[in-house]
N, C-alpha and C positions, 0 to 999 in steps of 0.2 A: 403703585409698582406691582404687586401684586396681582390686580387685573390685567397688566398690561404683559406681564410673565405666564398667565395662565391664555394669552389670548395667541402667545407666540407658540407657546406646546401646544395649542390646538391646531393651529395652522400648519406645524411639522408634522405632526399625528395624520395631519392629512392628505398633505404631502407626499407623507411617506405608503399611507395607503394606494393614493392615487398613483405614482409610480410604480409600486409592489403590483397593482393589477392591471396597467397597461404593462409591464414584462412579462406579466402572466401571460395575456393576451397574443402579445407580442411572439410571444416562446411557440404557445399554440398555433397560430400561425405558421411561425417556420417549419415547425414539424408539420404540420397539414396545411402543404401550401396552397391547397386547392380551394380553400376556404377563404372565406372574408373574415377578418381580423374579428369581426365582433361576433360571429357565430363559432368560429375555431374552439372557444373553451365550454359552449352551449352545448355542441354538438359530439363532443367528445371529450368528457371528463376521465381524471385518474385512474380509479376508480371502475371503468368500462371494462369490461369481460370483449377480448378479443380474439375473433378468428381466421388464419390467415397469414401470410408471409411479410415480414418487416418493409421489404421491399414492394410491397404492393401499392399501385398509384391510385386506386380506387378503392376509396372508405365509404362501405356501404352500410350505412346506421339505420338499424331496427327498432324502435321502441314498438316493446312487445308487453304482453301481458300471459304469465304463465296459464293463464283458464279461458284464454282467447282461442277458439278452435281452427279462425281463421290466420292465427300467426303460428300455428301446428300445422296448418296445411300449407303456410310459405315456405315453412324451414325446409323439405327437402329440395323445393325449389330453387331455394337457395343456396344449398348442396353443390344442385346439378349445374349454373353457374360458375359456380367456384370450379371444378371439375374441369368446367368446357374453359375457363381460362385460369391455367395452374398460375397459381404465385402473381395474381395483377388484379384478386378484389379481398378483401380485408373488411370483414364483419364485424360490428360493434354492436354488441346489445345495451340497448337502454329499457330502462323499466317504466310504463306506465300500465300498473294494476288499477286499473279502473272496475273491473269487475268485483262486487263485494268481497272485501276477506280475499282478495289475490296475493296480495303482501305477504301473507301467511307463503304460500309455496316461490317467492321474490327470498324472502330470510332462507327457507330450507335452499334454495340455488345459491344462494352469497356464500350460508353454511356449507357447500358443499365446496364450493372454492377452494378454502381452505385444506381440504382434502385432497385436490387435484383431481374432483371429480362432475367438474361444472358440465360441462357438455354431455359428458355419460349422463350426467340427472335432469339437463332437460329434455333428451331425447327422451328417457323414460316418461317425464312429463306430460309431453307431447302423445305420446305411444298410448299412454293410458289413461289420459285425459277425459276419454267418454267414462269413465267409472268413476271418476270423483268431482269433476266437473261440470254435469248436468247443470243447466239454468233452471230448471223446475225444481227439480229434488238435488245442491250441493252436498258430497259427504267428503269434506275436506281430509277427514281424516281414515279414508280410504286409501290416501296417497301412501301411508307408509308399507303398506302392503308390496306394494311395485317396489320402491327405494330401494331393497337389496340390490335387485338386479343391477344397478349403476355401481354395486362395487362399495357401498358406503358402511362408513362404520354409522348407524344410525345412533344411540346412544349420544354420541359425539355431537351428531348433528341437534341434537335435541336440547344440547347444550350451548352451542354455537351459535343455532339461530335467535336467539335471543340477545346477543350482541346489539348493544345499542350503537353501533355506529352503523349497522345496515340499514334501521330507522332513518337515520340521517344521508344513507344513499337512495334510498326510497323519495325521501324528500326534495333531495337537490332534480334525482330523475323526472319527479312530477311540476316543478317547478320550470324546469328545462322544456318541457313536453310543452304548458301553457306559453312560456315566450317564444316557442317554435309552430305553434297554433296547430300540435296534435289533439283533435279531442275525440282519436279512435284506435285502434288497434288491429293489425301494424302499422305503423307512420314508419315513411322511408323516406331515406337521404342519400344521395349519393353526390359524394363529391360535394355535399352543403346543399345539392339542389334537392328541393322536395320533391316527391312523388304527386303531380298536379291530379292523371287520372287514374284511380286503381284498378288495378289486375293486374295477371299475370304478365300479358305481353307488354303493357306497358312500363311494368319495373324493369322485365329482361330491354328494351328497346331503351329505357334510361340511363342500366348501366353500359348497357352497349356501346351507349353516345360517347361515352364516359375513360373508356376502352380504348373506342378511337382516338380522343381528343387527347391521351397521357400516353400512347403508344403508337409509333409512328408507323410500325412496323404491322 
């Protein structure tokens, strides 16, 4: 009786998982109905640092890496997109620190979050990237030099990013990155479709399609 009682709460237990992440799935999807059910929670988790109008019909996903020089040279690119279509592309950063010890300025952006000073401390990031970021000679901890400028209480931050759950955002984001088969930096999505060939014109020509295809007008 007892095997037979332990084999029925196993089967509920699993049940009830399997239910809990097909709504999950399901949920993701509705809100991003541009996606396929099984990329919707991949490609855009809780947890994601958004930029851009609720109403926007194109979700453009970045996984970035903060010491990546060439995702400092798309951001204002990606600016100037946003710009040239106000309120219809919606930014989503995802993290893959692939570069050694990136995770390190991945915690100081999560910690800065919390402050309401996320995009003020990547743009600094970005800005002054050549001085701590070198691939020959890295001086990570160059970085806090800059930091004021974004407005932060640094102390705070020093506190902050030591948060084990940004551990755990780091993780999901890298996990994410391999089932979406980025193994470079920036990898882009737009609307769930990837970025086939890189550059410039072909991200702006991606989202472009992307534009067309969710506004008729």
């Amino acid at each position: 009786m007892k095997y037979v009682m332990f084999g029925v709460v196993c089967i509920a237990l699993f049940s009830a998982f399997f239910l809990g992440s097909s709504y999950y799935k399901s949920k993701q999807a509705e809100k991003f109905g541009f996606m396929a059910e099984e990329n919707a929670s991949t490609l855009v988790r809780g947890h994601s640092q958004v930029l851009g109008s609720d109403d926007a019909k194109v979700y453009l996903v970045k996984f970035t890496d903060p010491a990546c020089e060439t995702c400092a040279a798309f951001s204002p690119f990606i600016k100037q997109m946003m710009d040239a279509n106000p309120n219809k592309i919606k930014l989503v950063i995802r993290y893959a620190p692939f570069h050694h010890g990136s995770d390190y300025f991945v915690k100081i952006l999560e910690a800065a979050k919390k402050q309401g000073k996320y995009w003020e401390t990547l743009d600094v990031m970005y800005k002054s990237q050549p001085y701590w970021a070198s691939h020959s000679n890295p001086q990570p901890q160059r970085i806090w030099q800059f930091l004021p400028k974004a407005g932060l209480d640094i102390e705070q931050i020093k506190k902050d990013m030591n948060d084990p759950a940004i551990e755990k955002i780091i993780a999901q984001d890298l996990a994410d990155a391999v089932t979406l088969n980025v193994n470079k930096t920036p990898g882009f999505f737009a609307n769930g479709k990837p970025l086939q060939v890189f550059g410039y014109k072909q991200l702006q020509q991606l989202v472009e399609s992307e534009i067309k295809a969710n506004y008729l007008n």
